[in-house]
PDB file of N, CA, C, O and CB in Angstrom:
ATOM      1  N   UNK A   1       5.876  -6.734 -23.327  1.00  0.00           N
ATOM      2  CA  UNK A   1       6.045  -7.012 -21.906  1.00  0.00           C
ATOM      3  C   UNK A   1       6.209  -5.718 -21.112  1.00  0.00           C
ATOM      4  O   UNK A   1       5.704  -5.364 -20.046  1.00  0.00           O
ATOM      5  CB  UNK A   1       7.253  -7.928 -21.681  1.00  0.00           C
ATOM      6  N   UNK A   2       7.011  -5.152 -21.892  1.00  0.00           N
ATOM      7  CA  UNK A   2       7.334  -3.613 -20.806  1.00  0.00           C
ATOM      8  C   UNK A   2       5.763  -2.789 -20.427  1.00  0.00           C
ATOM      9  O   UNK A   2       5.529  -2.333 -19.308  1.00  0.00           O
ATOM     10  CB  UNK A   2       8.549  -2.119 -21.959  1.00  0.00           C
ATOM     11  N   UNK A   3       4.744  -2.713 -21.643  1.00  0.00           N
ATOM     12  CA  UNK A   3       3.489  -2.239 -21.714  1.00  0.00           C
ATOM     13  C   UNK A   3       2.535  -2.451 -20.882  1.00  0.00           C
ATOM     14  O   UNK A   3       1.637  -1.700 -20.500  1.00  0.00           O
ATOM     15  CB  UNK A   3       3.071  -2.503 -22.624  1.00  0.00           C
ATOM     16  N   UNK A   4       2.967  -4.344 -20.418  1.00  0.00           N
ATOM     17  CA  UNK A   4       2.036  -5.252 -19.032  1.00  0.00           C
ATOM     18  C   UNK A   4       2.782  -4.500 -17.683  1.00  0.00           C
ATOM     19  O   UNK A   4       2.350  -3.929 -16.682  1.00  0.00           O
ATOM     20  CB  UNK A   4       2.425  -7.507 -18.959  1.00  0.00           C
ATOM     21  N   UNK A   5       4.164  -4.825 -18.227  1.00  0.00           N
ATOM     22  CA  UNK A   5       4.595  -4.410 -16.879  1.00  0.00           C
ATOM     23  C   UNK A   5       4.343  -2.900 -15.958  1.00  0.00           C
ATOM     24  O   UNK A   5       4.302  -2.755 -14.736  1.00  0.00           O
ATOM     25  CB  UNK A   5       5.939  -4.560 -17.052  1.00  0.00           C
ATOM     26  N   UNK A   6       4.181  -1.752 -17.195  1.00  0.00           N
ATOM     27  CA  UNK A   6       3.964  -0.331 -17.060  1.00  0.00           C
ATOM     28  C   UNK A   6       2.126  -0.376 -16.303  1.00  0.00           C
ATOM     29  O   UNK A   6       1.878   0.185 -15.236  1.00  0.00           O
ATOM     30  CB  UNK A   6       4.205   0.549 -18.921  1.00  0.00           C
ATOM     31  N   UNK A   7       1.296  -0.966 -16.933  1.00  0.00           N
ATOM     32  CA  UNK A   7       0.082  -1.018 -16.747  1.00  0.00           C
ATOM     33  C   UNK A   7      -0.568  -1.969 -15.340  1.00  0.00           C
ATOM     34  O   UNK A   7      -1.690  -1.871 -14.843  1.00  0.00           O
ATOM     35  CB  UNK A   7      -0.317  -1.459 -18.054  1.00  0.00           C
ATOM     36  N   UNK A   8       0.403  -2.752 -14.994  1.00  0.00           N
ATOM     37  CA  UNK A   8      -0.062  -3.686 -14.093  1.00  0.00           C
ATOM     38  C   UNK A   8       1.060  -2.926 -12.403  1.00  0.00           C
ATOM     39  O   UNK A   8       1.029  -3.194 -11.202  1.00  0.00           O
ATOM     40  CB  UNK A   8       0.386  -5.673 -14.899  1.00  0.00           C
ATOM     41  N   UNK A   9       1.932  -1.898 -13.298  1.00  0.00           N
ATOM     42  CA  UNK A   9       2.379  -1.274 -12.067  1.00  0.00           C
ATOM     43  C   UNK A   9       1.701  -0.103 -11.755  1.00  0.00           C
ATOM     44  O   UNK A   9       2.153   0.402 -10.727  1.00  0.00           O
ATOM     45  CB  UNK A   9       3.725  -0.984 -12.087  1.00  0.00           C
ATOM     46  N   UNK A  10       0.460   0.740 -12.435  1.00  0.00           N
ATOM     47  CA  UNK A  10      -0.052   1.342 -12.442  1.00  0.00           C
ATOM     48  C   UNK A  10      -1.575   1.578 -11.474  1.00  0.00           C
ATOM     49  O   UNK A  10      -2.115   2.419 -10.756  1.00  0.00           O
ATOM     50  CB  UNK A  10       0.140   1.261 -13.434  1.00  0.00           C
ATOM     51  N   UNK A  11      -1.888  -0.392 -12.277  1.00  0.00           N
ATOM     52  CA  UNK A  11      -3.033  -0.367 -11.021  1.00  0.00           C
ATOM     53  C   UNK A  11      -2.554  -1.123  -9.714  1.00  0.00           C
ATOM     54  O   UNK A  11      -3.451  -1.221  -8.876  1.00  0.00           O
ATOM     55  CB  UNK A  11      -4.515  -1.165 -11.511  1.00  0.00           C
ATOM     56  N   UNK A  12      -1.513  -1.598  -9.408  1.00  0.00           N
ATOM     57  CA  UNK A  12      -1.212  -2.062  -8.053  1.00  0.00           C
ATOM     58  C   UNK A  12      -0.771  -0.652  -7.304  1.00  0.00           C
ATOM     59  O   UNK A  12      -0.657  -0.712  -6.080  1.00  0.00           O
ATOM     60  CB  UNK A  12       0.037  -3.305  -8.054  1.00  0.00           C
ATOM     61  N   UNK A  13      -0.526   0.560  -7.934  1.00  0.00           N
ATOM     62  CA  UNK A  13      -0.300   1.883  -7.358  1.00  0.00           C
ATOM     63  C   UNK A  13      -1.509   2.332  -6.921  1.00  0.00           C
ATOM     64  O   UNK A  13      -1.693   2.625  -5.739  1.00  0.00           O
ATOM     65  CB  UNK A  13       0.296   2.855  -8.259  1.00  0.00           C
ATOM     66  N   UNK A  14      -2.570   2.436  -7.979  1.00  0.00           N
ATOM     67  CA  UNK A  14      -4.339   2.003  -7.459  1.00  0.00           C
ATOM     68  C   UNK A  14      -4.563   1.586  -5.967  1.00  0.00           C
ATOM     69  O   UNK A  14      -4.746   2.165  -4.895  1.00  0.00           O
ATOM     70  CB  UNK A  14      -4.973   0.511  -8.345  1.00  0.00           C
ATOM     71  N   UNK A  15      -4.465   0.387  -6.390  1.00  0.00           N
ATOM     72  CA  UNK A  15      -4.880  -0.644  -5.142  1.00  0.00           C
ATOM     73  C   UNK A  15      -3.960  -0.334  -3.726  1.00  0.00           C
ATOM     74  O   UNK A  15      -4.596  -0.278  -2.674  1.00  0.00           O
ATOM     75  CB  UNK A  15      -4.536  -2.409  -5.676  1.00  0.00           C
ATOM     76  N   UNK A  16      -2.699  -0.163  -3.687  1.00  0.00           N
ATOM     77  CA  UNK A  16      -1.967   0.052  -2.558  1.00  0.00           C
ATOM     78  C   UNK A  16      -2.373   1.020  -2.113  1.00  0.00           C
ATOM     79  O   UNK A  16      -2.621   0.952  -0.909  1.00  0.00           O
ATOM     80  CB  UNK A  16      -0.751   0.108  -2.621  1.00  0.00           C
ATOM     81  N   UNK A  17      -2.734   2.807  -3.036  1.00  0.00           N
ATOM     82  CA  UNK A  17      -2.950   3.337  -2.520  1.00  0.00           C
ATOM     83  C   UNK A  17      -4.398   3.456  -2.064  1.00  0.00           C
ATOM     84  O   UNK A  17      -4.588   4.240  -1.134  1.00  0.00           O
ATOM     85  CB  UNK A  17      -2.395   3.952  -2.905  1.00  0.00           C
ATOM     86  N   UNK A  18      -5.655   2.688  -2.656  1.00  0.00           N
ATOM     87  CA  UNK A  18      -6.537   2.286  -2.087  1.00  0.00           C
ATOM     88  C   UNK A  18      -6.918   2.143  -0.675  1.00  0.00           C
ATOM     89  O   UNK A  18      -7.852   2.666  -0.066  1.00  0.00           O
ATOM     90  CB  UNK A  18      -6.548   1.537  -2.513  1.00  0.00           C
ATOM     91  N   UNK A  19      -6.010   1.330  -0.276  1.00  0.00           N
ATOM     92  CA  UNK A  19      -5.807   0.452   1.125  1.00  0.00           C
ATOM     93  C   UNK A  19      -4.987   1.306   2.049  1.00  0.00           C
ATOM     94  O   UNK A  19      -5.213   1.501   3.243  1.00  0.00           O
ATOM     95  CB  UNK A  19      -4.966  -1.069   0.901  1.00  0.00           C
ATOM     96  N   UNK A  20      -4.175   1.703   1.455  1.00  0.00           N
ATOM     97  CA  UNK A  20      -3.180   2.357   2.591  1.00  0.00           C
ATOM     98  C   UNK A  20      -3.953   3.760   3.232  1.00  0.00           C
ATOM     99  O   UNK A  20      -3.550   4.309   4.259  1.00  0.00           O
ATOM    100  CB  UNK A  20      -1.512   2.855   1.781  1.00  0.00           C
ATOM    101  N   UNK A  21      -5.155   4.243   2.422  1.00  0.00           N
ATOM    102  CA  UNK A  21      -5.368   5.825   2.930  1.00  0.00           C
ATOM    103  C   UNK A  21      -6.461   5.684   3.983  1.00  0.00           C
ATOM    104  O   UNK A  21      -6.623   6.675   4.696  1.00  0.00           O
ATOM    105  CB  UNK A  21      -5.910   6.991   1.625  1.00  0.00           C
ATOM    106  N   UNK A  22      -7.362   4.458   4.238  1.00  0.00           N
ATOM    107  CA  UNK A  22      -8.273   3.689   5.166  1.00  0.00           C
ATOM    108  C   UNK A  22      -7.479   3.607   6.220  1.00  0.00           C
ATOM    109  O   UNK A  22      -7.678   4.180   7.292  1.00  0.00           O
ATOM    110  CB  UNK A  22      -8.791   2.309   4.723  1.00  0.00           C
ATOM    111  N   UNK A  23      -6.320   2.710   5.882  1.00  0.00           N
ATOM    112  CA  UNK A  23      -5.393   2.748   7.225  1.00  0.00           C
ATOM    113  C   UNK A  23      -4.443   3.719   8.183  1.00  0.00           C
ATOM    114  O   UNK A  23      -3.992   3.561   9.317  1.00  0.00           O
ATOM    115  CB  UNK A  23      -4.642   2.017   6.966  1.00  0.00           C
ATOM    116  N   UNK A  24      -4.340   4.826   7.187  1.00  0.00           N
ATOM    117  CA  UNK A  24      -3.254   5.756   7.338  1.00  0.00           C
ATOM    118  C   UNK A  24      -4.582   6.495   8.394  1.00  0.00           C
ATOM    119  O   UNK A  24      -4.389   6.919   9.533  1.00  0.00           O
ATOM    120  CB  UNK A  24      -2.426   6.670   5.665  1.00  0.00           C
ATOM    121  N   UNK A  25      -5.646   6.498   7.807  1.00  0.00           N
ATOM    122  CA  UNK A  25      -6.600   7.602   8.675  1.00  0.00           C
ATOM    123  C   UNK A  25      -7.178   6.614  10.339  1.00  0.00           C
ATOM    124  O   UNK A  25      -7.091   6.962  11.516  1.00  0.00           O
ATOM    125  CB  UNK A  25      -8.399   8.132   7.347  1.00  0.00           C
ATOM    126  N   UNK A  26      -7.792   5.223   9.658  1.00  0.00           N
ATOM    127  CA  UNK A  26      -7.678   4.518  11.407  1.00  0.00           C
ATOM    128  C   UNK A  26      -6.122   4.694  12.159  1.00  0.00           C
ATOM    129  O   UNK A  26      -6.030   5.116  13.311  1.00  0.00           O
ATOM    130  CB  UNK A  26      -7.966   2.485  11.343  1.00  0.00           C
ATOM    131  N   UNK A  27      -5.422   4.468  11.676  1.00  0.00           N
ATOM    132  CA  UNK A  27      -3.945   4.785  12.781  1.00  0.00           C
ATOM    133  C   UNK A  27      -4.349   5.839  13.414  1.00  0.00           C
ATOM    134  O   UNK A  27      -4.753   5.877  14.576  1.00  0.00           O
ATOM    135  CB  UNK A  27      -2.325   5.199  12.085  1.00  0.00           C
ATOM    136  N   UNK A  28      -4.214   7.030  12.400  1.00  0.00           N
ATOM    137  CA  UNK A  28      -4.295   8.976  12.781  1.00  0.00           C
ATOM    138  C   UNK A  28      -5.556   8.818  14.209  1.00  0.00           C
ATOM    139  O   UNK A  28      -5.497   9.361  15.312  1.00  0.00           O
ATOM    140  CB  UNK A  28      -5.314  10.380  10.788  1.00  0.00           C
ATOM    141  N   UNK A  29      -6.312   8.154  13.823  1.00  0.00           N
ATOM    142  CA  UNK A  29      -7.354   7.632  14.781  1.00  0.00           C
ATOM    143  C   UNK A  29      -7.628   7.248  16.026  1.00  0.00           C
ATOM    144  O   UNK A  29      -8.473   7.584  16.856  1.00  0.00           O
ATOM    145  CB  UNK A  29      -7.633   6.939  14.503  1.00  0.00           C
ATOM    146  N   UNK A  30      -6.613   6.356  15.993  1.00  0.00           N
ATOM    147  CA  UNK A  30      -7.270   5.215  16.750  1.00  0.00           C
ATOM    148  C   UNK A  30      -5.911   5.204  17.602  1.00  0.00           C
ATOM    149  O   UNK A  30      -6.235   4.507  18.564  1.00  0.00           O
ATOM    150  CB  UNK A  30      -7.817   3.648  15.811  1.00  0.00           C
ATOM    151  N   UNK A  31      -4.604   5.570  17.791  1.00  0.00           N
ATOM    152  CA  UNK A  31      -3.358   5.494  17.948  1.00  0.00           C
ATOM    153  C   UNK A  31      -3.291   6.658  19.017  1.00  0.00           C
ATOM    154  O   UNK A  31      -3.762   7.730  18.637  1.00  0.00           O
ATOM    155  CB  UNK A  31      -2.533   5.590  16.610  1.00  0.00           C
ATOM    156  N   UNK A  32      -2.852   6.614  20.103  1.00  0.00           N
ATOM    157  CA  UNK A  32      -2.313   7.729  20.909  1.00  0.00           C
ATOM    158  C   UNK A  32      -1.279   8.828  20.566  1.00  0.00           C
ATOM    159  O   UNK A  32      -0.307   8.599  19.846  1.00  0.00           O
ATOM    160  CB  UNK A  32      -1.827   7.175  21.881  1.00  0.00           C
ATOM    161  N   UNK A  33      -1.505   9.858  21.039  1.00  0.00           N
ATOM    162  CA  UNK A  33      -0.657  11.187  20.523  1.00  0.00           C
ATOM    163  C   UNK A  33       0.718  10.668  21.027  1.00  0.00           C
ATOM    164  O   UNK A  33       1.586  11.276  20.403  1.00  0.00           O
ATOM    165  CB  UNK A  33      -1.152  12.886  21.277  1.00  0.00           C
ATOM    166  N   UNK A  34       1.161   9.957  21.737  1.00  0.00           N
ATOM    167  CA  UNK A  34       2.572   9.551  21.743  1.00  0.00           C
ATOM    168  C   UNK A  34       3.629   9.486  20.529  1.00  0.00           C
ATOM    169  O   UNK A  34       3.566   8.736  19.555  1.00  0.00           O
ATOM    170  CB  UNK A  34       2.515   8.354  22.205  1.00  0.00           C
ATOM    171  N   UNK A  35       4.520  10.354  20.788  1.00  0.00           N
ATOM    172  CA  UNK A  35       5.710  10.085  19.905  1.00  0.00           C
ATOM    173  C   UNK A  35       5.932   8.497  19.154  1.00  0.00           C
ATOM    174  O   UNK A  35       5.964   8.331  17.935  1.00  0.00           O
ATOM    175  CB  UNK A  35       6.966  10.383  20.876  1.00  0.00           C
ATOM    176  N   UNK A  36       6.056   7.531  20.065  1.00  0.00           N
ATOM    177  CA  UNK A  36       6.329   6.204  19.896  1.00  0.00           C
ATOM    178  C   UNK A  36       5.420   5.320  19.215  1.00  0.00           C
ATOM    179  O   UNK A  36       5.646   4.383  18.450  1.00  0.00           O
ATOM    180  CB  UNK A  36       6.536   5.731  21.012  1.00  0.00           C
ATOM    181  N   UNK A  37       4.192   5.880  19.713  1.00  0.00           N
ATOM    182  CA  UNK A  37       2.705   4.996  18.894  1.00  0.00           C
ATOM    183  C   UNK A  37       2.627   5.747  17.778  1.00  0.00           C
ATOM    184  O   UNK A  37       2.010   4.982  17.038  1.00  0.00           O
ATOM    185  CB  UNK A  37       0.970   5.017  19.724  1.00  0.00           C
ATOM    186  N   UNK A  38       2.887   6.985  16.985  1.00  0.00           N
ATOM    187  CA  UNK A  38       2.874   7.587  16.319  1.00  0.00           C
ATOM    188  C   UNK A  38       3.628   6.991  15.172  1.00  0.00           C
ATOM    189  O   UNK A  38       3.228   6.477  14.127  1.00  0.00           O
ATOM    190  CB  UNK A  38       3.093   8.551  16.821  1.00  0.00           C
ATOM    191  N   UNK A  39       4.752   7.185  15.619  1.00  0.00           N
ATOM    192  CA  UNK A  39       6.403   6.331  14.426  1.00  0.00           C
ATOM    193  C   UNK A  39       5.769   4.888  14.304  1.00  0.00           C
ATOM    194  O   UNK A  39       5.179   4.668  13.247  1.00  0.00           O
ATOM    195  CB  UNK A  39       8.626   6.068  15.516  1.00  0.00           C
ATOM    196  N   UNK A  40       5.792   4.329  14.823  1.00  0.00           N
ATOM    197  CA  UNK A  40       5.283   2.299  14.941  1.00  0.00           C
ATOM    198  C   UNK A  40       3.925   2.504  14.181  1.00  0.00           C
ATOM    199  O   UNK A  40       3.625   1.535  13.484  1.00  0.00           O
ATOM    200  CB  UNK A  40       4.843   1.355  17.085  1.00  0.00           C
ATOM    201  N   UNK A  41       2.951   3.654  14.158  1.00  0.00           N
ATOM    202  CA  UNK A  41       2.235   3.670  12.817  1.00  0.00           C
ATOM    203  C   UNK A  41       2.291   3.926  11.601  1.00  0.00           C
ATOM    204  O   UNK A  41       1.908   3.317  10.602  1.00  0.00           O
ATOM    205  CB  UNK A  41       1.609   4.092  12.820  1.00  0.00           C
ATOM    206  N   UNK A  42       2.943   5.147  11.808  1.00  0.00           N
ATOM    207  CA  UNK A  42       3.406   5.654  10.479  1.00  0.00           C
ATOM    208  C   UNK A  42       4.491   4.205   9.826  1.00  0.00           C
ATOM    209  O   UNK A  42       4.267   3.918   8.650  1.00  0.00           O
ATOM    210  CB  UNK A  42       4.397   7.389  10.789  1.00  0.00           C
ATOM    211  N   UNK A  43       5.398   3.508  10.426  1.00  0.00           N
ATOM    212  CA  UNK A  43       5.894   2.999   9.642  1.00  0.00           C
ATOM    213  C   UNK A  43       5.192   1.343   9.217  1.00  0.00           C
ATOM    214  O   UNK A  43       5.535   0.649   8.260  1.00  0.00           O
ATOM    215  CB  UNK A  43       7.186   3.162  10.112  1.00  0.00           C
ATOM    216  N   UNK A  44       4.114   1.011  10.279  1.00  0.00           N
ATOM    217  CA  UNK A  44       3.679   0.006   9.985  1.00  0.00           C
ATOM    218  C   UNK A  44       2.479   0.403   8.500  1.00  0.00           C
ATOM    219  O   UNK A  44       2.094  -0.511   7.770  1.00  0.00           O
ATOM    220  CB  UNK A  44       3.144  -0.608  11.425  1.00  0.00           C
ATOM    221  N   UNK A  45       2.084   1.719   8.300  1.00  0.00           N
ATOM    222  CA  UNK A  45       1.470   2.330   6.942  1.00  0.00           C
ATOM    223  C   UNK A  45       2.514   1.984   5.580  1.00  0.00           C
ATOM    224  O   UNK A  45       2.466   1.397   4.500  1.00  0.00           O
ATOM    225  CB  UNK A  45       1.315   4.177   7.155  1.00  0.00           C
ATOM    226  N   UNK A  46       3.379   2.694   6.339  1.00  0.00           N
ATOM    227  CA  UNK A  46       4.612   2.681   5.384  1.00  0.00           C
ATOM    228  C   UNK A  46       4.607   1.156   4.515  1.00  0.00           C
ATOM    229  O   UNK A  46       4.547   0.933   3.306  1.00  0.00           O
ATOM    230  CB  UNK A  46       6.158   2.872   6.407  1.00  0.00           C
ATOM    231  N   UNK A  47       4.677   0.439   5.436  1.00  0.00           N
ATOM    232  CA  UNK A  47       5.402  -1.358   5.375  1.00  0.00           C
ATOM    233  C   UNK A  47       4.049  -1.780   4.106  1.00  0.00           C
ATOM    234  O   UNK A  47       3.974  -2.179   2.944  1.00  0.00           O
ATOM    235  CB  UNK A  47       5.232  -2.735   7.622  1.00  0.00           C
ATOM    236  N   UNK A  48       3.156  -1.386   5.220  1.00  0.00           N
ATOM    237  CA  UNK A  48       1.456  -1.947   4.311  1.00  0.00           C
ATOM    238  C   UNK A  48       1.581  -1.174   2.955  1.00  0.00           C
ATOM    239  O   UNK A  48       0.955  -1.771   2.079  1.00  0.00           O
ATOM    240  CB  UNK A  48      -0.429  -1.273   5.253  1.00  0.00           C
ATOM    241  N   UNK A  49       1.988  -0.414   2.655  1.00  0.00           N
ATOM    242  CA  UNK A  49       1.778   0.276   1.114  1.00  0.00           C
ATOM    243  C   UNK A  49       2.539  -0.760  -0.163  1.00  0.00           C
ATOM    244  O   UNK A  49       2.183  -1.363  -1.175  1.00  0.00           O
ATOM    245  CB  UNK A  49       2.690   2.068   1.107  1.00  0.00           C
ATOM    246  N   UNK A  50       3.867  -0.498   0.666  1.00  0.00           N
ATOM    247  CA  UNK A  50       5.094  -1.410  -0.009  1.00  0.00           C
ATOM    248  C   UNK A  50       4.841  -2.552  -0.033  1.00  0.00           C
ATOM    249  O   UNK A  50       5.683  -3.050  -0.781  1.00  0.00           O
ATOM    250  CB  UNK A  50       6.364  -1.427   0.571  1.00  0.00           C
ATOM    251  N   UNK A  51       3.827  -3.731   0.526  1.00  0.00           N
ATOM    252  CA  UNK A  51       3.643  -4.719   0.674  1.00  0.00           C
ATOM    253  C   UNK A  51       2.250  -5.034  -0.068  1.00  0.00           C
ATOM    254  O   UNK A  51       2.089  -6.207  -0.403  1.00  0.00           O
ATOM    255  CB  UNK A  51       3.838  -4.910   1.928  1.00  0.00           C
ATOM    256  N   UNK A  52       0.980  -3.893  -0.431  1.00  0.00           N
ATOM    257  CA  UNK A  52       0.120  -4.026  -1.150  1.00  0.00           C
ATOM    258  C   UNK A  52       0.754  -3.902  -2.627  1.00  0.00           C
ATOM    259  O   UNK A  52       0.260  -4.428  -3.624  1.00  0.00           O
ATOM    260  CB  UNK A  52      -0.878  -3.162  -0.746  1.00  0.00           C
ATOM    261  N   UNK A  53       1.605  -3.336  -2.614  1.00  0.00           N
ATOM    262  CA  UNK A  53       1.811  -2.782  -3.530  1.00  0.00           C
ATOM    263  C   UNK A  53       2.451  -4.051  -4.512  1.00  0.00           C
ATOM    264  O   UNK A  53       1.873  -4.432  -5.530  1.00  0.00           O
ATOM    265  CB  UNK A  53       2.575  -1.558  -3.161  1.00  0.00           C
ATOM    266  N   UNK A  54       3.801  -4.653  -4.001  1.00  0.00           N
ATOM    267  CA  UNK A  54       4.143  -6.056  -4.476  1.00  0.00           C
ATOM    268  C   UNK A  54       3.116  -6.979  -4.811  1.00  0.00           C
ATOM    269  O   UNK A  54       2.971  -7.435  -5.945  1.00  0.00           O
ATOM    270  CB  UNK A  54       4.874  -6.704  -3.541  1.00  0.00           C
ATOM    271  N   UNK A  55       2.512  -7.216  -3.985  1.00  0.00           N
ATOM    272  CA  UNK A  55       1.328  -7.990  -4.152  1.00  0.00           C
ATOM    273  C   UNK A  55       0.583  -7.869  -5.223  1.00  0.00           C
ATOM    274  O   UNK A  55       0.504  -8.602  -6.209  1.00  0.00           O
ATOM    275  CB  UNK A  55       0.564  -7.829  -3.249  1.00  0.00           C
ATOM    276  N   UNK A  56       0.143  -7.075  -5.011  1.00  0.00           N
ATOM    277  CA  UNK A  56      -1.287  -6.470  -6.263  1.00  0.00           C
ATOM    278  C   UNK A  56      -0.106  -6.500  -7.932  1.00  0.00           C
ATOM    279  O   UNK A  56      -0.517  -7.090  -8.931  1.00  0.00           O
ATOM    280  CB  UNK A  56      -2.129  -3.858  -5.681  1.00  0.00           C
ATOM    281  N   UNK A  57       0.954  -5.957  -7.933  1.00  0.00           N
ATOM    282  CA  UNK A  57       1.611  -6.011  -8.764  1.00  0.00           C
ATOM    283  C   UNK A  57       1.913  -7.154  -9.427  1.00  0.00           C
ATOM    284  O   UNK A  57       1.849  -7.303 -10.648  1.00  0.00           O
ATOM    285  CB  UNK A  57       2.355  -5.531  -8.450  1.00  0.00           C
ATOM    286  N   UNK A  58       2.276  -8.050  -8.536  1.00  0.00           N
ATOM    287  CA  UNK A  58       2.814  -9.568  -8.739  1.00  0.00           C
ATOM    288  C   UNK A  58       1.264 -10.351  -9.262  1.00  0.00           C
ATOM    289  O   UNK A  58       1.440 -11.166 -10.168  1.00  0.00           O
ATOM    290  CB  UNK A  58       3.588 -10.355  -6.954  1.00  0.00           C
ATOM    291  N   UNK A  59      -0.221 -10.187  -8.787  1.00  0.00           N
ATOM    292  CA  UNK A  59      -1.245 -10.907  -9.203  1.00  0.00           C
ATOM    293  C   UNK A  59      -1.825 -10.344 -10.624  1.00  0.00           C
ATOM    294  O   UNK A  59      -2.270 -11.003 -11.563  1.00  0.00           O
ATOM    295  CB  UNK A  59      -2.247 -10.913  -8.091  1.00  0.00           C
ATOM    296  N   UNK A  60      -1.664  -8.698 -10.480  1.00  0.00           N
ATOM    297  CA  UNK A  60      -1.957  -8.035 -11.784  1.00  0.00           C
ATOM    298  C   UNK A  60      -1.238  -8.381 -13.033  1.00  0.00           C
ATOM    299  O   UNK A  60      -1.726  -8.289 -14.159  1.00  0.00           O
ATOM    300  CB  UNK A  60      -1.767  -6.710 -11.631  1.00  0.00           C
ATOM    301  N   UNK A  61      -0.115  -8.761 -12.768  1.00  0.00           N
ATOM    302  CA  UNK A  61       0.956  -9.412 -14.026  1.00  0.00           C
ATOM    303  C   UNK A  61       0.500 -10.683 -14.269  1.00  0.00           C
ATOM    304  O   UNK A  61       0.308 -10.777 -15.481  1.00  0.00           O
ATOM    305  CB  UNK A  61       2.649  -9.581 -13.643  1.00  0.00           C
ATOM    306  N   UNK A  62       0.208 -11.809 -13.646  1.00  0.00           N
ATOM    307  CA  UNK A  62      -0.389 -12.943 -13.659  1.00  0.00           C
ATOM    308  C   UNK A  62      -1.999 -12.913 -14.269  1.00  0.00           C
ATOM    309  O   UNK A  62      -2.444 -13.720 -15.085  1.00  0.00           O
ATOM    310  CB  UNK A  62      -0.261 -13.405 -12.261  1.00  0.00           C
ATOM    311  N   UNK A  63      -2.509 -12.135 -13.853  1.00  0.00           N
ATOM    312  CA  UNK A  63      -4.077 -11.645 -14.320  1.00  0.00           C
ATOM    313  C   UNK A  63      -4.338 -11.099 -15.734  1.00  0.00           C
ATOM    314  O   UNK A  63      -5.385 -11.418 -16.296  1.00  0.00           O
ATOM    315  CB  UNK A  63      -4.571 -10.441 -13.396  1.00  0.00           C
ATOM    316  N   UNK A  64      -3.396 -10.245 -16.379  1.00  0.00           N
ATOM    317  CA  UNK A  64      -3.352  -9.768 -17.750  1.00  0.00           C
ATOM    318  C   UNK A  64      -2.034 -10.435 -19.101  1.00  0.00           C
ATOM    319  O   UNK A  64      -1.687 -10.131 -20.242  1.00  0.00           O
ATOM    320  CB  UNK A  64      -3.132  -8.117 -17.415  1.00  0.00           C
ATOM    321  N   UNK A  65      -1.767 -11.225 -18.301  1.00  0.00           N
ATOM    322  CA  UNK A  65      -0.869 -12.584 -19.008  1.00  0.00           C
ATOM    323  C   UNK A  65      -2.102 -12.776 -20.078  1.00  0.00           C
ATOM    324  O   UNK A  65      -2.051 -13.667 -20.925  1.00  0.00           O
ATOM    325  CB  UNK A  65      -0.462 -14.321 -17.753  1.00  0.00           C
TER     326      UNK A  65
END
C-alpha cells in the first residue's frame, strides 16, 4: 500500500503540476499589474494546485487498486 500510495502521489504531482503552469502563465497574462489582481491570482494558482493535486491523487489511488 505505501508503494500505491508513494506512486499515485507522484503522478498527481505530474498532473497538478501539469495544469497549474498553463494557469500560472494565463493569470501572469491576462491579470492587471495591480497589487490586488496580482495576490487574488497568485493565490487562486495556489488553491488550483492543492486542489488538482487531491484530486488526481484520490482517482490515481482508485485507478491502480
Amino acid at each position: 500500500m505505501r508503494l500505491l500510495n508513494r506512486r499515485a502521489t507522484r503522478i498527481a504531482r505530474l498532473v497538478a503540476i501539469g495544469t497549474t503552469v498553463p494557469l500560472a502563465v494565463y493569470v501572469a497574462v491576462a491579470l492587471p499589474v495591480e497589487r490586488t489582481a496580482r495576490l487574488v491570482g497568485a493565490v487562486s494558482v495556489l488553491l488550483w494546485y492543492v486542489l488538482t493535486f487531491l484530486i488526481a491523487k484520490r482517482v490515481t489511488l482508485e485507478w491502480i487498486k
